[in-house]
C-alpha positions, 0 to 999 in steps of 0.5 A: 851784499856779502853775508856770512852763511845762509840756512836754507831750505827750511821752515822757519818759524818767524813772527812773521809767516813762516819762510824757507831761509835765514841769513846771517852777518856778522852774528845778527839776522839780516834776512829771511825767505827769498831775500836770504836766498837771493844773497850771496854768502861765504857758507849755505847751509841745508836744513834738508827740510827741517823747522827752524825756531828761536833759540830757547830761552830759560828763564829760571834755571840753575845752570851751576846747581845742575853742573854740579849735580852731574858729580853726584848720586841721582835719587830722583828716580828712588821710589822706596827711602830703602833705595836712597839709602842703597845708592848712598852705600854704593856711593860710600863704598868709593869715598874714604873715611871722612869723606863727603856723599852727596845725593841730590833730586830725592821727593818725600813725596815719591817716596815709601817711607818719607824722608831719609833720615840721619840714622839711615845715613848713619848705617848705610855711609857709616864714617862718611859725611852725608847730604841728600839735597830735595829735588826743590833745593829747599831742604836737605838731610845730613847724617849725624856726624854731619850734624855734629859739626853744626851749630844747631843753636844758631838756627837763622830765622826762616829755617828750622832743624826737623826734630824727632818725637823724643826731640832729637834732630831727624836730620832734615834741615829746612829753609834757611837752617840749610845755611848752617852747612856754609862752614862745610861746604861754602865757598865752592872752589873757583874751578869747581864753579866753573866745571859745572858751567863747562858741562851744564852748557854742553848739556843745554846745547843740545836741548836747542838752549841758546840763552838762560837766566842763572836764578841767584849768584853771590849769596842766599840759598843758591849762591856757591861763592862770593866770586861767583860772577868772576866764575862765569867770566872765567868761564866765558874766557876759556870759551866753555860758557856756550850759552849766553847768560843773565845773572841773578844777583841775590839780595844777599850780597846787595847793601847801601852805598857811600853817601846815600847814593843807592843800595846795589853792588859796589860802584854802583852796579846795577841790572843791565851791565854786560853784554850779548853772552854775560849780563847782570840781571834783577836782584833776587829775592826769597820770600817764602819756601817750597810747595813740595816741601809744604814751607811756602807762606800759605793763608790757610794750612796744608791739606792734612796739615792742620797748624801748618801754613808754612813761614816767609824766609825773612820778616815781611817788613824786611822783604818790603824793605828790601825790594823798595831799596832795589827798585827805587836804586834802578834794579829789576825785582826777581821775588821768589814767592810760591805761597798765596800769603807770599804773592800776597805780600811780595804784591803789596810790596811791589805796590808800595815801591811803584806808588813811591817812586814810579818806573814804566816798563820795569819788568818786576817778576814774581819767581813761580808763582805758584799759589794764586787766587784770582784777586792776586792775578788782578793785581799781577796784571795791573802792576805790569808784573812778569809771573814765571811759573814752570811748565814741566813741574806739573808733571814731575812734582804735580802730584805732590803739589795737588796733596799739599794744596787739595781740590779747593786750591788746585786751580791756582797752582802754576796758572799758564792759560790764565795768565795769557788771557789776562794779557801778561807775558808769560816767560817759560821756565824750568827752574832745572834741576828740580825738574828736567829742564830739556824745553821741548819737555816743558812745552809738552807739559804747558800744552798737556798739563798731565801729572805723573799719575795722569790727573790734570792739574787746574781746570783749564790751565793748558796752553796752545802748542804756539803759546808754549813756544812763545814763551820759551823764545819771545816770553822768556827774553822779555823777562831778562830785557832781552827782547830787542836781541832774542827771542824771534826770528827777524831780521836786526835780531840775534841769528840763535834758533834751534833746528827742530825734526819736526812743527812744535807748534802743531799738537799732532807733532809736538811729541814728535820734535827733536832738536837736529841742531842748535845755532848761536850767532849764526854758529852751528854750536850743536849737531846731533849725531 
């Protein structure tokens, strides 16, 4: 047999022992180690030694959110509220009067002097237009002239416009009073959408992302246009959509078909139509808010809060609702739930739809999982669920997670090792642009589970570095029912792996490995310089 090109002269990580070569054919595995060698082959390409690993797979992230961040002004290194609004006016100085300054990735948690707010906005962009996205996604701050284009009377439930000591809005919307922007800012344009793919992709090549997971198309909180899915196709057919992708679809957009024939998309789409670069994925859902930003649905207040335990984004008969429809018309369940009293519901509510209608294997998920005492990590695992909480947050926002929570919680917050032990798949994640989402970052993280202020967060939450890799390849594949195409390196499988300079796997050289290259159906697609 002919094949297309052999990498050779490596070590490759494959669940089996690891071998020196991989051989590829018409962009699938077809052999490893000395069988590979053996062959001949159009192309032989030599990895000079390097280490071979699966493809990493996000399984959270927000590929056009972080395209489209790349266009305006970064805060998420701000320490002082003063140098938020110094980076506003520099940015100001560049649009003209009427026009739109947006930042993005601020923390009040990291910041001197809390929150911005609208008058600081005011004096620093006076005539300008003014956004400040929270590095959670689920609050933003507007200026006032911002603010007087709102309908502030028509607050959507699950949300709330902050307001003052003297009752006048701060500027800071929360939750789902950010919807109340839509009428400025929604739908972005088609083009737009699909620059942000263009350049997101260009970006997760050469971290060795080969596939991801787009965490909410359509509608909701994350939506960017109705079209949203004709963007990734336009994307895919101008050839700038360079890694494959599974959409998201949010519950939003989903509604009751003709004749009591399901609750879905129109014709009947479902979770699973696509192919290996574009998918349609589970629904996804919102059940609460952000831990950061102390919205989640908690059982008890926020430390130093009292009164404050957060609220869900819908009412909970209609959370359950909801995903007993999607689940019964054959979807896969992505729930958002960050907050104790959330996974608490979204657990009964996934209880509820099994019982009603059982479906083996059906990958139901649970999107961060934040805050979960051990009666909820039972129930997890009895109802086959797939937690995905993100690695790399310990160390970006742990801090702020660890304030809002106080010691008699932090245990809970974003397990990893107990979820393993408990026999769950674990996928790996960044939930990007929250935080940084390079996954050889948040590999470290699983492994050292250090906060930016060194505190370890739980008590024994970390992961090998094997366990790590497993869940950025094998774990996040399984997440999107992609697991017979991705995720491992053997033969039938598809040939995606990136090119490491050095064993992730091993502890003394995790901090030492660099992606070399990236490799996607078996064409090199990304090499360092």
């Amino acid at each position: 047999m002919r094949v297309d090109a052999v990498f050779e002269n490596a070590r490759v990580l494959s669940d089996r022992t690891p071998t020196s070569a991989v051989a590829v054919l018409h962009g699938r595995i077809v052999a490893l180690g000395e069988d590979a060698e053996a062959l001949s082959a159009r192309q032989r390409v030599d990895l000079g030694g390097a280490v071979v690993v699966p493809g990493f797979h996000d399984a959270h992230n927000h590929m056009v959110w972080f395209g489209t961040n790349l266009d305006e002004v970064p805060l998420g290194e701000c320490t002082h509220v003063d140098e938020v609004y110094a980076a506003i006016a520099k940015r100001a100085a560049e649009v003209g009067e009427g026009g739109w300054v947006v930042g993005h990735g601020y923390d009040q948690n990291r910041l001197v002097g809390g929150h911005p707010t609208r008058h600081g906005l005011d004096r620093a962009a006076p005539g300008r237009l003014v956004q400040l996205k929270h590095t959670s996604g689920h609050m933003c701050v507007v200026s006032s002239n911002v603010l007087d284009r709102l309908d502030l009377a028509t607050v959507p439930a699950g949300g709330d416009v902050v307001l003052d000591t003297d009752g006048s809005p701060t500027g800071l919307l929360r939750e789902q009073a950010q919807l109340l922007l839509r009428p400025l800012t929604y739908p972005v344009p088609e083009e737009r959408v699909v620059r942000a793919i263009d350049r997101a992709s260009e970006v997760y090549l050469s971290e060795g992302i080969t596939s991801v997971q787009e965490a909410g198309v359509g509608g909701g909180l994350v939506g960017q246009t109705p079209v949203e899915v004709a963007a990734y196709q336009l994307a895919r057919d101008r050839g700038v959509l360079r890694v494959r992708t599974t959409l998201m679809v949010s519950s939003a957009v989903l509604h009751d078909l003709p004749d009591d024939s399901g609750f879905g998309l129109d014709l009947g789409l479902r979770s699973g139509l696509g192919d290996e670069w574009l998918r349609v994925g589970p629904m996804k859902l919102f059940a609460d808010g952000s831990l950061i930003g102390r919205t989640a649905a908690m059982r008890d207040d926020f430390a130093g809060e009292p009164g404050n335990r957060g609220y869900f984004q819908l009412p909970e008969d209609e959370l359950a609702r909801t995903i007993l429809r999607a689940h019964r018309a054959g979807w896969q369940i992505a729930t958002h739930a960050i907050g104790d009293r959330a996974i608490e519901t979204v657990l009964d509510a996934y209880a509820a739809a099994l019982a009603a209608y059982p479906r083996p294997d059906h990958r139901h998920r649970i999107e961060h999982c934040a805050v979960l005492p051990p009666e909820g990590l039972a129930r997890v695992v009895e109802l086959g669920l797939i937690p995905v909480p993100q690695g790399r947050f310990v160390t970006e926002i742990g801090d702020g997670m660890r304030a809002a929570l106080g010691p008699e919680r932090e245990d809970w917050c974003y397990r990893l090792k107990s979820l393993v032990d408990a026999g769950c798949v674990l996928p790996g994640s960044s939930d990007r642009p929250v935080v940084n989402g390079a996954p050889l970052l948040g590999l470290i993280d699983m492994v050292r589970r250090r906060t930016s202020q060194g505190h370890l967060l739980g008590s024994d939450e970390r992961l090998t570095p094997a366990q790590a890799l497993r869940a950025y390849t094998y774990g996040s594949a399984y997440a999107a029912f992609r697991e017979h195409d991705l995720g491992t390196l053997e033969p039938g499988k598809l040939a995606d792996f990136a090119v490491l300079s050095a064993d992730p796997t091993e502890e003394s050289t995790l901090e030492d490995a660099r992606v070399l290259a990236t490799v996607i159906g078996g064409e090199l697609v990304y090499q360092a310089t």
